[in-house]
One Martini backbone bead per residue (centre of mass of N, CA, C, O) as a GRO file, in nm:
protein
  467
    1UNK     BB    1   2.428  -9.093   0.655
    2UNK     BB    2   2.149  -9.202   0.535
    3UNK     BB    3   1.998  -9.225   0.833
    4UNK     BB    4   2.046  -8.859   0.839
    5UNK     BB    5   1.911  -8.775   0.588
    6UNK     BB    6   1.640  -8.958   0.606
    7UNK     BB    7   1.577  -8.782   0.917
    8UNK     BB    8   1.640  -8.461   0.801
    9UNK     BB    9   1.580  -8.397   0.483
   10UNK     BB   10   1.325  -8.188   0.531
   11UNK     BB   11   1.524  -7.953   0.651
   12UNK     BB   12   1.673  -7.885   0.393
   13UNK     BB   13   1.816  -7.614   0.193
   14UNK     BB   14   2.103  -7.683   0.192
   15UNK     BB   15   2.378  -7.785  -0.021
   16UNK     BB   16   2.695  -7.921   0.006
   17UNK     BB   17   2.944  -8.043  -0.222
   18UNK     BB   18   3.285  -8.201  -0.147
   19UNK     BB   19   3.606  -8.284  -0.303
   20UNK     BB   20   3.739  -8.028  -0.245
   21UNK     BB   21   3.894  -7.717  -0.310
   22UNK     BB   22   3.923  -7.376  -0.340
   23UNK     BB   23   4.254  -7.189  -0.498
   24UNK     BB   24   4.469  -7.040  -0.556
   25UNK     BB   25   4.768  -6.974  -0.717
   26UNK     BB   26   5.122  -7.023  -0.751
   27UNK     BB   27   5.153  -6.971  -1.053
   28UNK     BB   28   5.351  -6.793  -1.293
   29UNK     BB   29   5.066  -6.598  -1.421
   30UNK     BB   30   4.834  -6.677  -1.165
   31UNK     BB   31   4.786  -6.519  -0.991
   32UNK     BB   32   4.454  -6.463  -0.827
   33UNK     BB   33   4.369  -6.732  -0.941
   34UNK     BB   34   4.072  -7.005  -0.923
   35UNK     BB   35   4.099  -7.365  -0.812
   36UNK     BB   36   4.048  -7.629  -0.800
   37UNK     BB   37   4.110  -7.918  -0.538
   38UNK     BB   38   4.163  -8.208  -0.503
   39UNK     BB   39   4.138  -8.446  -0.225
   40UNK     BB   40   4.418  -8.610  -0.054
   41UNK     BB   41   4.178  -8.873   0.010
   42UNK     BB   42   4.087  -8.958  -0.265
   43UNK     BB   43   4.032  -9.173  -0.481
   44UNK     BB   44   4.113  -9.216  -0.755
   45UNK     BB   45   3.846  -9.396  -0.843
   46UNK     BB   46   3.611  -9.229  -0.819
   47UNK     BB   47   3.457  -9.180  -1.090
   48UNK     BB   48   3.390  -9.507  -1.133
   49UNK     BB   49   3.214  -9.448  -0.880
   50UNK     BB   50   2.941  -9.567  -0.716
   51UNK     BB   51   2.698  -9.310  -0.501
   52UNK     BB   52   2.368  -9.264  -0.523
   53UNK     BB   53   2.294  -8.962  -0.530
   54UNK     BB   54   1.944  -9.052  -0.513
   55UNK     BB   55   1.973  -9.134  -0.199
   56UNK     BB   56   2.060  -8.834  -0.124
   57UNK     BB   57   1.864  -8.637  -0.243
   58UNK     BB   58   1.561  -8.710  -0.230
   59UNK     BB   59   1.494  -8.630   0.083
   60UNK     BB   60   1.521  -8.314  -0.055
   61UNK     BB   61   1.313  -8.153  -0.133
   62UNK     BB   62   1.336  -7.835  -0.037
   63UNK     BB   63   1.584  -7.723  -0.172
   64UNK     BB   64   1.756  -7.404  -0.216
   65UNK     BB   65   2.055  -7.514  -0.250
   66UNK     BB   66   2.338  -7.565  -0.481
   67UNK     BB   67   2.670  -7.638  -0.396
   68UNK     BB   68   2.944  -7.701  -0.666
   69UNK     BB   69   3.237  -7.548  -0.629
   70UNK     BB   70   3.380  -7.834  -0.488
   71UNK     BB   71   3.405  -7.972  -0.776
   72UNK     BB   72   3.472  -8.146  -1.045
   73UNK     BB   73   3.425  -8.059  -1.344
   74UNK     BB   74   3.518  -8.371  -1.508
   75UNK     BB   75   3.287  -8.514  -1.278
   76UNK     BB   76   3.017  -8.723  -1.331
   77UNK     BB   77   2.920  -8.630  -1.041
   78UNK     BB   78   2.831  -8.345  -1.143
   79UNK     BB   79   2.614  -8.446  -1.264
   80UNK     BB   80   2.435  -8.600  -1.177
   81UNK     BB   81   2.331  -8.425  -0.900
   82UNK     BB   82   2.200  -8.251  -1.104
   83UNK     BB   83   1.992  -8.481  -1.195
   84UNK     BB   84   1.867  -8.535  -0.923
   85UNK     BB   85   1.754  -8.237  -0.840
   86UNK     BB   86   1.574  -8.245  -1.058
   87UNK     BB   87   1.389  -8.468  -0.966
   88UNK     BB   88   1.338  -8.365  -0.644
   89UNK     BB   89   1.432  -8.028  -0.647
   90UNK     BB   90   1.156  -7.807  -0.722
   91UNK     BB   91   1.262  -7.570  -0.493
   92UNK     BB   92   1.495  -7.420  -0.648
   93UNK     BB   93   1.703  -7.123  -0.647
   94UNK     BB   94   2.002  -7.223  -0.653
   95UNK     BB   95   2.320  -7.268  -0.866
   96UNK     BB   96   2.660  -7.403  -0.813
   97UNK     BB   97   2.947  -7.415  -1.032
   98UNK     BB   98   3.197  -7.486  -1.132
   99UNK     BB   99   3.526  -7.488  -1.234
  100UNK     BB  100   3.818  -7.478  -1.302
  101UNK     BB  101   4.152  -7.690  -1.241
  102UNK     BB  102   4.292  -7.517  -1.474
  103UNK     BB  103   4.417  -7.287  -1.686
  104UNK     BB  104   4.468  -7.496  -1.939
  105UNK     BB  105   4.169  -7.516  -1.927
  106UNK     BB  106   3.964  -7.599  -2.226
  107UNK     BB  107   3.646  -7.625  -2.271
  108UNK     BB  108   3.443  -7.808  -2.472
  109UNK     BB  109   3.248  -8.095  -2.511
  110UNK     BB  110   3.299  -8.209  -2.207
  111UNK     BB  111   3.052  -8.016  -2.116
  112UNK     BB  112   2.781  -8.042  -2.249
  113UNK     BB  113   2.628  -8.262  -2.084
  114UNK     BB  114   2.585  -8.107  -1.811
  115UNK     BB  115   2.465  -7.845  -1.946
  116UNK     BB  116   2.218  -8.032  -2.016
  117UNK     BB  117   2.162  -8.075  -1.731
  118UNK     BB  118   2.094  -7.792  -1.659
  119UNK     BB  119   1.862  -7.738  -1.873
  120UNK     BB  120   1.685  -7.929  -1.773
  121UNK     BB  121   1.683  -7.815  -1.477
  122UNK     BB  122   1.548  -7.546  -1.558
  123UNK     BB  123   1.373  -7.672  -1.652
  124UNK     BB  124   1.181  -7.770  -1.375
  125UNK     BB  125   1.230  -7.474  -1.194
  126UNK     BB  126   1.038  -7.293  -1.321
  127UNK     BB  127   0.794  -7.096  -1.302
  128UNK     BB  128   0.510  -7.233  -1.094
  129UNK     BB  129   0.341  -7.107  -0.885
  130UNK     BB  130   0.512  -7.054  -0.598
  131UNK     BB  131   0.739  -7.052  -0.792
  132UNK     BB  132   1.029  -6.852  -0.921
  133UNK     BB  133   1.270  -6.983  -0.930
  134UNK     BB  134   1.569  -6.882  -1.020
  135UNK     BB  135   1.796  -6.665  -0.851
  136UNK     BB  136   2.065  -6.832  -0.880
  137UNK     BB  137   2.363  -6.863  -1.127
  138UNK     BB  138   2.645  -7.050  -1.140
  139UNK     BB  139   2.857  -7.060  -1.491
  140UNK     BB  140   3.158  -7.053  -1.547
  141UNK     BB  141   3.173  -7.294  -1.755
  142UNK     BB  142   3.219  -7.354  -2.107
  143UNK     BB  143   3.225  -7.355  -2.436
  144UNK     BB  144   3.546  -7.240  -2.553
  145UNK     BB  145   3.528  -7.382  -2.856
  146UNK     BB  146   3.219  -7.282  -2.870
  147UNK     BB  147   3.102  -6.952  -2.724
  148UNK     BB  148   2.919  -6.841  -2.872
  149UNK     BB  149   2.688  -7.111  -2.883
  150UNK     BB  150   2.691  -7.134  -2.587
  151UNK     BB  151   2.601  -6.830  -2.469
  152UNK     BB  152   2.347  -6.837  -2.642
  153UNK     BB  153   2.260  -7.144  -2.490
  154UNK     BB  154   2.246  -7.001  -2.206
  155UNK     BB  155   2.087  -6.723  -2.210
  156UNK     BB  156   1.807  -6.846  -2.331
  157UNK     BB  157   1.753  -7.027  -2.122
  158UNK     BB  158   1.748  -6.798  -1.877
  159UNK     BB  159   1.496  -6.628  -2.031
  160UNK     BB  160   1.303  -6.879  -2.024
  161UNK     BB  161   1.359  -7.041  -1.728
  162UNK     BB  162   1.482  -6.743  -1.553
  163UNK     BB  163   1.310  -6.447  -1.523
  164UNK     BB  164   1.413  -6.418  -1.188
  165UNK     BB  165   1.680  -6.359  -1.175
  166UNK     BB  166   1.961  -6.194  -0.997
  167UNK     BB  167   2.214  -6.386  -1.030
  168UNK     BB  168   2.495  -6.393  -1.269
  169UNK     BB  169   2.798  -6.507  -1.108
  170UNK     BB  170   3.043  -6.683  -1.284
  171UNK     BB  171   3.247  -6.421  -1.336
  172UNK     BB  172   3.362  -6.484  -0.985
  173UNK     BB  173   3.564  -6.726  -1.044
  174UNK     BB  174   3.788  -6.531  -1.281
  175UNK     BB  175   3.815  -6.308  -1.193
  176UNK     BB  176   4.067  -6.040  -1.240
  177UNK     BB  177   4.201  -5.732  -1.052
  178UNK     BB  178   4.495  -5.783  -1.012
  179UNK     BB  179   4.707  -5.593  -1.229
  180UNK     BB  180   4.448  -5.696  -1.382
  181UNK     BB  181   4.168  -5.730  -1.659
  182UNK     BB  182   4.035  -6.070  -1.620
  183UNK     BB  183   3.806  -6.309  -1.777
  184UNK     BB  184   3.683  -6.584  -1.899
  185UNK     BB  185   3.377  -6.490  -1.902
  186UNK     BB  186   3.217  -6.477  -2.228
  187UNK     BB  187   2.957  -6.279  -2.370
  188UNK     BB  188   2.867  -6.389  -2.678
  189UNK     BB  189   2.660  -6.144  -2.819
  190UNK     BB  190   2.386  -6.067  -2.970
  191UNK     BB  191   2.173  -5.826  -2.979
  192UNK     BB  192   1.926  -5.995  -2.946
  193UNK     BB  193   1.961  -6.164  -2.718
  194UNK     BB  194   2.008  -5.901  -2.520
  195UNK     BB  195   1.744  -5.820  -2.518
  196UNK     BB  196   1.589  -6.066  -2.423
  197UNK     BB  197   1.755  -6.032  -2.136
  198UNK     BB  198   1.683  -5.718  -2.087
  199UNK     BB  199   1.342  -5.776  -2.104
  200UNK     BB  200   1.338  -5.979  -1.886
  201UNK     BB  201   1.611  -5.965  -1.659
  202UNK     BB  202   1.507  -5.748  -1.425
  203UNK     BB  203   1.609  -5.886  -1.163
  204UNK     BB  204   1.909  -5.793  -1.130
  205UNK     BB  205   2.157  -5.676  -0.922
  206UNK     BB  206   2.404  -5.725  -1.052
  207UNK     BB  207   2.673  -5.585  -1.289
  208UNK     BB  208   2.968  -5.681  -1.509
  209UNK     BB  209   3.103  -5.579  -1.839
  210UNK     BB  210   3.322  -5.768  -1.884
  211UNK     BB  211   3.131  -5.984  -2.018
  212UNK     BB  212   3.068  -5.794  -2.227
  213UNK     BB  213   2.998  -5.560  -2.474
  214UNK     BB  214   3.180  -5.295  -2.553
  215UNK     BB  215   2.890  -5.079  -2.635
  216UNK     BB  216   2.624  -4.904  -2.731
  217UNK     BB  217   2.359  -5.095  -2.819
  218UNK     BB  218   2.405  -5.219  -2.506
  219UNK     BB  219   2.416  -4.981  -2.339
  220UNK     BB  220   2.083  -4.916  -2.478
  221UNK     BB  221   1.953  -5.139  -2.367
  222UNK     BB  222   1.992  -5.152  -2.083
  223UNK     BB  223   1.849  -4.854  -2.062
  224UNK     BB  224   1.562  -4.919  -2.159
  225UNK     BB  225   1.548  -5.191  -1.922
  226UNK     BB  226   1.411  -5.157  -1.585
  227UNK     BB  227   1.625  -5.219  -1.303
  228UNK     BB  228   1.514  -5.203  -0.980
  229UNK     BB  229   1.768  -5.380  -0.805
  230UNK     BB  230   1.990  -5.243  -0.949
  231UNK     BB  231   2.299  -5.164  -0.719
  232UNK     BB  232   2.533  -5.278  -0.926
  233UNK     BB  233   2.814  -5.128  -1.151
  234UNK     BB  234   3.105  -5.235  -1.372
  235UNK     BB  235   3.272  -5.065  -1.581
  236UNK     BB  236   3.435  -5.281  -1.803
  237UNK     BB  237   3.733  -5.419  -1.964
  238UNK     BB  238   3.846  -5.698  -2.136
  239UNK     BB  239   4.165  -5.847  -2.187
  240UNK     BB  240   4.023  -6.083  -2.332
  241UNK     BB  241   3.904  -5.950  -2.570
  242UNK     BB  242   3.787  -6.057  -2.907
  243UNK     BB  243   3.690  -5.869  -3.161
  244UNK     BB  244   3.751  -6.099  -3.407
  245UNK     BB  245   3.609  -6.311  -3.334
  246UNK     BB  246   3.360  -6.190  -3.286
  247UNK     BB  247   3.293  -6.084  -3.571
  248UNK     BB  248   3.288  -6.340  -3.703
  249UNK     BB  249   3.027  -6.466  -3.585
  250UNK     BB  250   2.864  -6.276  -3.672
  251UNK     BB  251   2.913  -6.252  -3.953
  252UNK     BB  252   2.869  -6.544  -4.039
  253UNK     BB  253   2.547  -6.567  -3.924
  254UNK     BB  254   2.473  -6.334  -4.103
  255UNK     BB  255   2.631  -6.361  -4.401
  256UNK     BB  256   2.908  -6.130  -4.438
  257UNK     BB  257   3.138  -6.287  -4.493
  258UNK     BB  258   3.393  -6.232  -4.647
  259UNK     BB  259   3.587  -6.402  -4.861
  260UNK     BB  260   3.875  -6.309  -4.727
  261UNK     BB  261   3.803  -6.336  -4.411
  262UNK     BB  262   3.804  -6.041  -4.312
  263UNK     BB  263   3.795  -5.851  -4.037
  264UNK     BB  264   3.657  -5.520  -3.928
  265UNK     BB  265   3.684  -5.409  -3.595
  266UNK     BB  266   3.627  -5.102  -3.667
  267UNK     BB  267   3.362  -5.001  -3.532
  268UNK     BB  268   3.096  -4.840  -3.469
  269UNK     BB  269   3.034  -4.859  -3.123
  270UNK     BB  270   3.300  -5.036  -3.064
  271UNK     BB  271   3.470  -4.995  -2.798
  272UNK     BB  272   3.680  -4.721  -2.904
  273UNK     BB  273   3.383  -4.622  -3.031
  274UNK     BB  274   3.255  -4.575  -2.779
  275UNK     BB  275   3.008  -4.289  -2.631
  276UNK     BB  276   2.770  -4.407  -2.437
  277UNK     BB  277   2.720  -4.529  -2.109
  278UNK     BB  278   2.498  -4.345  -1.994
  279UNK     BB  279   2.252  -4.537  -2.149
  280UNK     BB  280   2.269  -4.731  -1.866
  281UNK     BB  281   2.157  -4.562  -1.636
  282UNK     BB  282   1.878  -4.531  -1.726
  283UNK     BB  283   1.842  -4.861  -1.569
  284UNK     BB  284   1.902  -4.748  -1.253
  285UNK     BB  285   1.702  -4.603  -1.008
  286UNK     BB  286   1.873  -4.805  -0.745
  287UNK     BB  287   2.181  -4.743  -0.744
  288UNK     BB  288   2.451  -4.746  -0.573
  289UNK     BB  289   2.689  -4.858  -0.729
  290UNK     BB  290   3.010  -4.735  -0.927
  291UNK     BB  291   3.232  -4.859  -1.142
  292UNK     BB  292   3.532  -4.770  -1.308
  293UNK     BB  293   3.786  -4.935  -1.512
  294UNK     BB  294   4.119  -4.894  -1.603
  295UNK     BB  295   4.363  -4.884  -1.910
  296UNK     BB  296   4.657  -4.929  -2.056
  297UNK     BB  297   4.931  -4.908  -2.201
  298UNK     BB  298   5.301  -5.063  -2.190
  299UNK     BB  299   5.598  -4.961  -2.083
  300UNK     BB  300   5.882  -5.039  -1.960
  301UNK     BB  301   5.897  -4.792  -1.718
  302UNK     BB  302   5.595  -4.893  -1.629
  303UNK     BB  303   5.661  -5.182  -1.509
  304UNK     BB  304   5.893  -5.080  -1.310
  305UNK     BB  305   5.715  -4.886  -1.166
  306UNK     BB  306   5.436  -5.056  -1.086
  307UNK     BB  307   5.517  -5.376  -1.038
  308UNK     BB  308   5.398  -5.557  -1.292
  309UNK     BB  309   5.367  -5.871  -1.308
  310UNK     BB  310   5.147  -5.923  -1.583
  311UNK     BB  311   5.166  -5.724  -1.860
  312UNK     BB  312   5.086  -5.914  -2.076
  313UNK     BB  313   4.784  -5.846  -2.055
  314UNK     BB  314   4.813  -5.605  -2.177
  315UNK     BB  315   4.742  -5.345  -2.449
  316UNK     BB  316   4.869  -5.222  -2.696
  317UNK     BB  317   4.618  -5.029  -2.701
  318UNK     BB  318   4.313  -4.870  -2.675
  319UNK     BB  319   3.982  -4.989  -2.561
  320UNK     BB  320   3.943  -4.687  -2.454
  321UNK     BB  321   3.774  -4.394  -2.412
  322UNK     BB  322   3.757  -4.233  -2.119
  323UNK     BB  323   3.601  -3.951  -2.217
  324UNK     BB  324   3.313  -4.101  -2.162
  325UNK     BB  325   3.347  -4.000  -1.879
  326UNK     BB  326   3.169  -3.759  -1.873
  327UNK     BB  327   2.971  -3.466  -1.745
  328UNK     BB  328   2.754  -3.645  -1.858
  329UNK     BB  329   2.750  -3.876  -1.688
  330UNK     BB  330   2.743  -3.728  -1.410
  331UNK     BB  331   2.451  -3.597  -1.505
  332UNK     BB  332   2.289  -3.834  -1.509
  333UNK     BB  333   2.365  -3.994  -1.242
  334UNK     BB  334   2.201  -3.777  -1.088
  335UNK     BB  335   1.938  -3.804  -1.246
  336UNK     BB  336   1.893  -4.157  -1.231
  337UNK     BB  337   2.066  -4.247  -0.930
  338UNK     BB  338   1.991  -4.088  -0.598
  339UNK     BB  339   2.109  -4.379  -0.454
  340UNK     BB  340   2.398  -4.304  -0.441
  341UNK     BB  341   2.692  -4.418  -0.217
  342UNK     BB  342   2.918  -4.546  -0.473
  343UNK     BB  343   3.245  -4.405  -0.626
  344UNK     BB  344   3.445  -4.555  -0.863
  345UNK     BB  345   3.784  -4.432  -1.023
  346UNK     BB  346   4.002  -4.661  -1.158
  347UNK     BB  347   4.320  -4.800  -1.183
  348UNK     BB  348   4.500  -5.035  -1.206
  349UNK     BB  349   4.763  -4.901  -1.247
  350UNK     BB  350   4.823  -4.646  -1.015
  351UNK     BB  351   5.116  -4.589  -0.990
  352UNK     BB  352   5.099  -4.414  -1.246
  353UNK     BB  353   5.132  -4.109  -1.458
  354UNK     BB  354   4.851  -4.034  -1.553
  355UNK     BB  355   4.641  -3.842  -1.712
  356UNK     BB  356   4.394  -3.671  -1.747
  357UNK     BB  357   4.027  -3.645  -1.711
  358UNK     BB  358   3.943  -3.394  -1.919
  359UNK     BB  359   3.593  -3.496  -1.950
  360UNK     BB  360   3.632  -3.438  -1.580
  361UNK     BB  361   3.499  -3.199  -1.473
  362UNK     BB  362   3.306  -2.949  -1.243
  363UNK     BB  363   3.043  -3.011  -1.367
  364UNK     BB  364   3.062  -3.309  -1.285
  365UNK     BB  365   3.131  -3.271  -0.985
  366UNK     BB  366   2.942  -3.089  -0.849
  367UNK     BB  367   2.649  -3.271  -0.843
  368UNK     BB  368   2.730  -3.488  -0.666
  369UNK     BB  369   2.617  -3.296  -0.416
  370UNK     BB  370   2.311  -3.440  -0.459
  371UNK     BB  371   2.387  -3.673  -0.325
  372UNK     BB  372   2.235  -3.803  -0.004
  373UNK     BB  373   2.402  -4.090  -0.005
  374UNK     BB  374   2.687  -4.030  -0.023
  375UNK     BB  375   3.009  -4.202   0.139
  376UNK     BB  376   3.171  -4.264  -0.128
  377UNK     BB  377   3.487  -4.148  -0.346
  378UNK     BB  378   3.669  -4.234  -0.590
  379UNK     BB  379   3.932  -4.062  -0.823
  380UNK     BB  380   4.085  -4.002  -1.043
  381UNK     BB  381   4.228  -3.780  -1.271
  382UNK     BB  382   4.098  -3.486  -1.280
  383UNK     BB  383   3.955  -3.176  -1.449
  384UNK     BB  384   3.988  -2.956  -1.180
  385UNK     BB  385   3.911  -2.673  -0.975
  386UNK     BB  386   3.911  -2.519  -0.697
  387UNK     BB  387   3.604  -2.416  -0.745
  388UNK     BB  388   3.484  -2.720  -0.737
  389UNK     BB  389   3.546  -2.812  -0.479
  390UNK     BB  390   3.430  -2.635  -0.301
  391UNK     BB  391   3.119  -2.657  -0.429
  392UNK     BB  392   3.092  -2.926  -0.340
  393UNK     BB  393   3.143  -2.905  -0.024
  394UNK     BB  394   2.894  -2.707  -0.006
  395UNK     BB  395   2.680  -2.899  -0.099
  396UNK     BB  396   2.742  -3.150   0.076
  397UNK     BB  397   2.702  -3.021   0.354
  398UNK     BB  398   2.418  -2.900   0.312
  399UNK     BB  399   2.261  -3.214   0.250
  400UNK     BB  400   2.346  -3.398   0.528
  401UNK     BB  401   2.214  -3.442   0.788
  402UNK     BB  402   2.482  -3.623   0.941
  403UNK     BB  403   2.574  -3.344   0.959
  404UNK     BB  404   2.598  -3.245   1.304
  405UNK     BB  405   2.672  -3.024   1.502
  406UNK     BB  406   2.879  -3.196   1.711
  407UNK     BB  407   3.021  -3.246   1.415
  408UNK     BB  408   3.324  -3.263   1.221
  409UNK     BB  409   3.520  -3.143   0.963
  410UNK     BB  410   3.820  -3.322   0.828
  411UNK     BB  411   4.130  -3.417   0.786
  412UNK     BB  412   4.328  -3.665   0.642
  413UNK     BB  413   4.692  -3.678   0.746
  414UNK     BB  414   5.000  -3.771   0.664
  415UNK     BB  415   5.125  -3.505   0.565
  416UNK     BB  416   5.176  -3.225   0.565
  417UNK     BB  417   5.054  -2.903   0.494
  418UNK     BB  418   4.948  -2.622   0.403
  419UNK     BB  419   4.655  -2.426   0.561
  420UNK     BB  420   4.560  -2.420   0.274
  421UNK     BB  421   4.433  -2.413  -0.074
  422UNK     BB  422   4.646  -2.250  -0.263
  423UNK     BB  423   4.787  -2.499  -0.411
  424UNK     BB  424   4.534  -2.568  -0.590
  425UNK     BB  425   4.397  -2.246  -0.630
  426UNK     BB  426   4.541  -1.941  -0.650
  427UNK     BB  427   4.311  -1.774  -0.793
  428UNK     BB  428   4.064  -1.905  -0.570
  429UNK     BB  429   4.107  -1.888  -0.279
  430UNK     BB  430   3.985  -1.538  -0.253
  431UNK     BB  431   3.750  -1.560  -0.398
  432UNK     BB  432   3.572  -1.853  -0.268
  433UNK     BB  433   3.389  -1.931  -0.047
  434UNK     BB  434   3.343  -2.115   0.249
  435UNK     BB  435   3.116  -2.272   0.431
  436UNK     BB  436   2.985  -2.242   0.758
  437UNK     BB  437   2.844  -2.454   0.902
  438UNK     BB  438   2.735  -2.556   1.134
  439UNK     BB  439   2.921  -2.806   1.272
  440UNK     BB  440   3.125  -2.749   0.994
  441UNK     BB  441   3.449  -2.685   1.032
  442UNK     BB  442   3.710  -2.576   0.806
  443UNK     BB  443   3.984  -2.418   0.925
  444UNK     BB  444   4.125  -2.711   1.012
  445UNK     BB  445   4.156  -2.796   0.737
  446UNK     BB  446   4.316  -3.000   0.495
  447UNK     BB  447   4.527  -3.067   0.264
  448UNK     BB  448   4.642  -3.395   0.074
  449UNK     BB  449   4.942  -3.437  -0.146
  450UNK     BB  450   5.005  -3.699  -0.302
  451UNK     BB  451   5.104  -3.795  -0.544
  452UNK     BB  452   4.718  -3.822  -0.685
  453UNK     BB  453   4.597  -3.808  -0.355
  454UNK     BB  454   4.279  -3.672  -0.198
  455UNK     BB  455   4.177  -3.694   0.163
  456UNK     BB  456   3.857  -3.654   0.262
  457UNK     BB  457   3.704  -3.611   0.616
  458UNK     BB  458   3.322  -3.613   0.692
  459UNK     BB  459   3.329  -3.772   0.934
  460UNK     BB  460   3.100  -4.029   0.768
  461UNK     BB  461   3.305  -3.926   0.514
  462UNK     BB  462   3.472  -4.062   0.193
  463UNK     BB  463   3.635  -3.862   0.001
  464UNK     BB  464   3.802  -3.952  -0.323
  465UNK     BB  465   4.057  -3.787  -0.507
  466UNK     BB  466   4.231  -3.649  -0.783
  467UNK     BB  467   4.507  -3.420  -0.916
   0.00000   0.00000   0.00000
């Protein structure tokens, strides 16, 4: 192996070095989380096995990606490995590391060595004459036994030393979207930290709020910072955020910490007092897609409806006022996001009977047929009427060049229905035109409504929204 190395490392740009893989859990209240396996075929005594790192990676001066994902967090090989890199691959732009081996792990002070090894290795990769520094930096777990303290030496050191980063996405190695909202990955940060953050590191492709304070004043500098390269965004809060938690270190930091002790999670503009994401849409320009997670308190009912594996996760209060999300939102979005393609408003738990989102009514849906890109939407249940849709359906095929006189536009029907409108919005079925563009004939179209959803298919358009 070191003899082709030797003879190869100089073409070398990527490397991946494996202990095991990551495989999904299969432990009861775990499922669809992923950690490390360690391989067994690998000797007990490995980790205090001498391994030579520095003979292993010397010869790849060039190396552009370093992916140790596939090693164990726990093991002293995985500094190392950082440490050679350190030292001898100055062109990297790339640098992915591991996750937890277990659920159960909390790691505290055992891994700040390795994350120390990392802080080093960014101030050496820093841009300087042609070199860019990283752009990919995946760093799924740190202190989190003092993870306001480590979040803020992690964004900190990002901000100094990586300023041209596009992907910080160490939060989809813990993320879990299925039947809950959970990130282990939690950037407690002040709002200081956040703006140096948002001022320097504008080269971000893709944010997911999971990770961030669903707050206002976060919303507000996100949206002052224009992120040109930001076409992916999404709107969620993390059922394991601890609002109790981040005040208390808030407060400590500030110096403003009652004598009692007892911290006051209710704060205007965080949490369920926020009450203005659209201020965040201000700096995405070029955003492409846009998803929105929504979800409830949960009782007993609703668990054995929707057949919810993990309800414990689930929050006893409701953690935002979901009618935020209302017709200023998006006529916002259409207002500075026109190259957006892809439109998600979704409950985790879908399949409940929750109510309409009341300020998600026509005004805000009809703007968005001024989308000329927009090829994807689906929504859940929101207040719109017979006549917005229409007008949406009107404004949307007029504006589409790519649907051409040859092509139909049709509906994709489950189970058929009438075929008229008028179950849909009876007051207005016969008062509102329907336009029938050239080669876009609507006469054959039907609505489907099945439980809460209906798809509408044009063309090369998929539609979909709830009734």
């Amino acid at each position: 192996m070191r003899r082709h190395v030797l003879s190869q490392g100089q073409q070398v740009t990527e490397l991946t070095i494996a202990m095991g893989n990551v495989k999904f859990s299969l432990e009861e209240g775990h499922m669809f989380e992923k950690y490390f396996c360690r391989g067994h075929d690998l000797p007990v005594q490995l980790d205090t096995m001498e391994l030579e790192w520095d003979a292993l990676i010397a010869p790849m001066p060039g190396l552009r990606r370093l992916d140790l994902s596939e090693m164990p967090l726990s093991s002293p090989h995985t500094q190392k490995v950082v440490e050679a890199a350190t030292k001898y691959c100055r062109e990297l732009e790339a640098l992915v590391l591991p996750g937890k081996e277990h659920h159960s792990m909390h790691p505290g002070a055992e891994v700040d060595e390795l994350l120390s090894a990392v802080y080093k290795g960014l101030e050496n990769w820093r841009p300087t004459g042609h070199r860019t520094g990283l752009r990919q930096l995946k760093v799924p777990t740190i202190n989190e036994e003092d993870r306001f303290q480590s979040s803020r030496e992690f964004i900190n050191h990002v901000v100094k030393y990586c300023p041209n980063v596009e992907y910080l996405d160490g939060y989809k190695q813990s993320l879990c979207e299925m039947d809950r909202m959970t990130c282990q990955d939690m950037w407690m940060l002040n709002l200081d930290d956040w703006t140096k953050f948002n001022a320097t590191c504008t080269n971000i492709r893709e944010f997911n709020w999971v990770v961030a304070p669903f707050a206002d004043p976060f919303f507000k500098v996100f949206g002052e910072h224009v992120k040109p390269k930001l076409s992916k965004l999404v709107f969620a809060v993390n059922m394991l955020w601890d609002w109790g938690r981040y005040f208390h270190e808030l407060d400590k930091e500030a110096g403003t910490m009652a004598r009692t002790n007892i911290v006051h999670v209710s704060r205007e503009g965080y949490g369920w007092y926020a009450r203005d994401p659209s201020a965040a849409l201000l700096g995405c320009p070029n955003l492409r897609e846009l998803t929105i997670c929504l979800y409830h308190p949960l009782d007993g009912g609703d668990v054995e409806m929707a057949a919810i594996a993990q309800p414990e996760y689930f929050p006893d209060v409701e953690v935002l006022d979901e009618n935020i999300f209302n017709d200023h939102f998006w006529e916002t979005l259409v207002a500075n996001c026109p190259l957006i393609n892809h439109v998600e408003l979704w409950e985790i738990a879908n399949d409940l009977d929750f109510s309409r989102l009341h300020a998600f009514t026509d005004r805000g849906l009809v703007p968005l047929a001024k989308l000329k890109c927009l090829h994807f939407m689906s929504l859940r249940r929101i207040n719109f009427t017979g006549n917005g849709i229409f007008e949406f359906l009107n404004g949307f095929s007029n504006r589409h060049p790519f649907l051409r006189p040859t092509q139909k536009s049709e509906t994709s029907l489950l189970q058929p229905t009438e075929p008229t409108y008028a179950h849909l919005a009876p007051s207005s079925a016969h008062t509102v035109p329907v336009r029938n563009p050239v080669g876009c004939p609507f006469e054959r179209s039907q609505f489907e409504n099945y439980t809460h959803k209906t798809y509408i298919r044009m063309s090369k358009i998929v539609l979909c929204w709830s009734l």
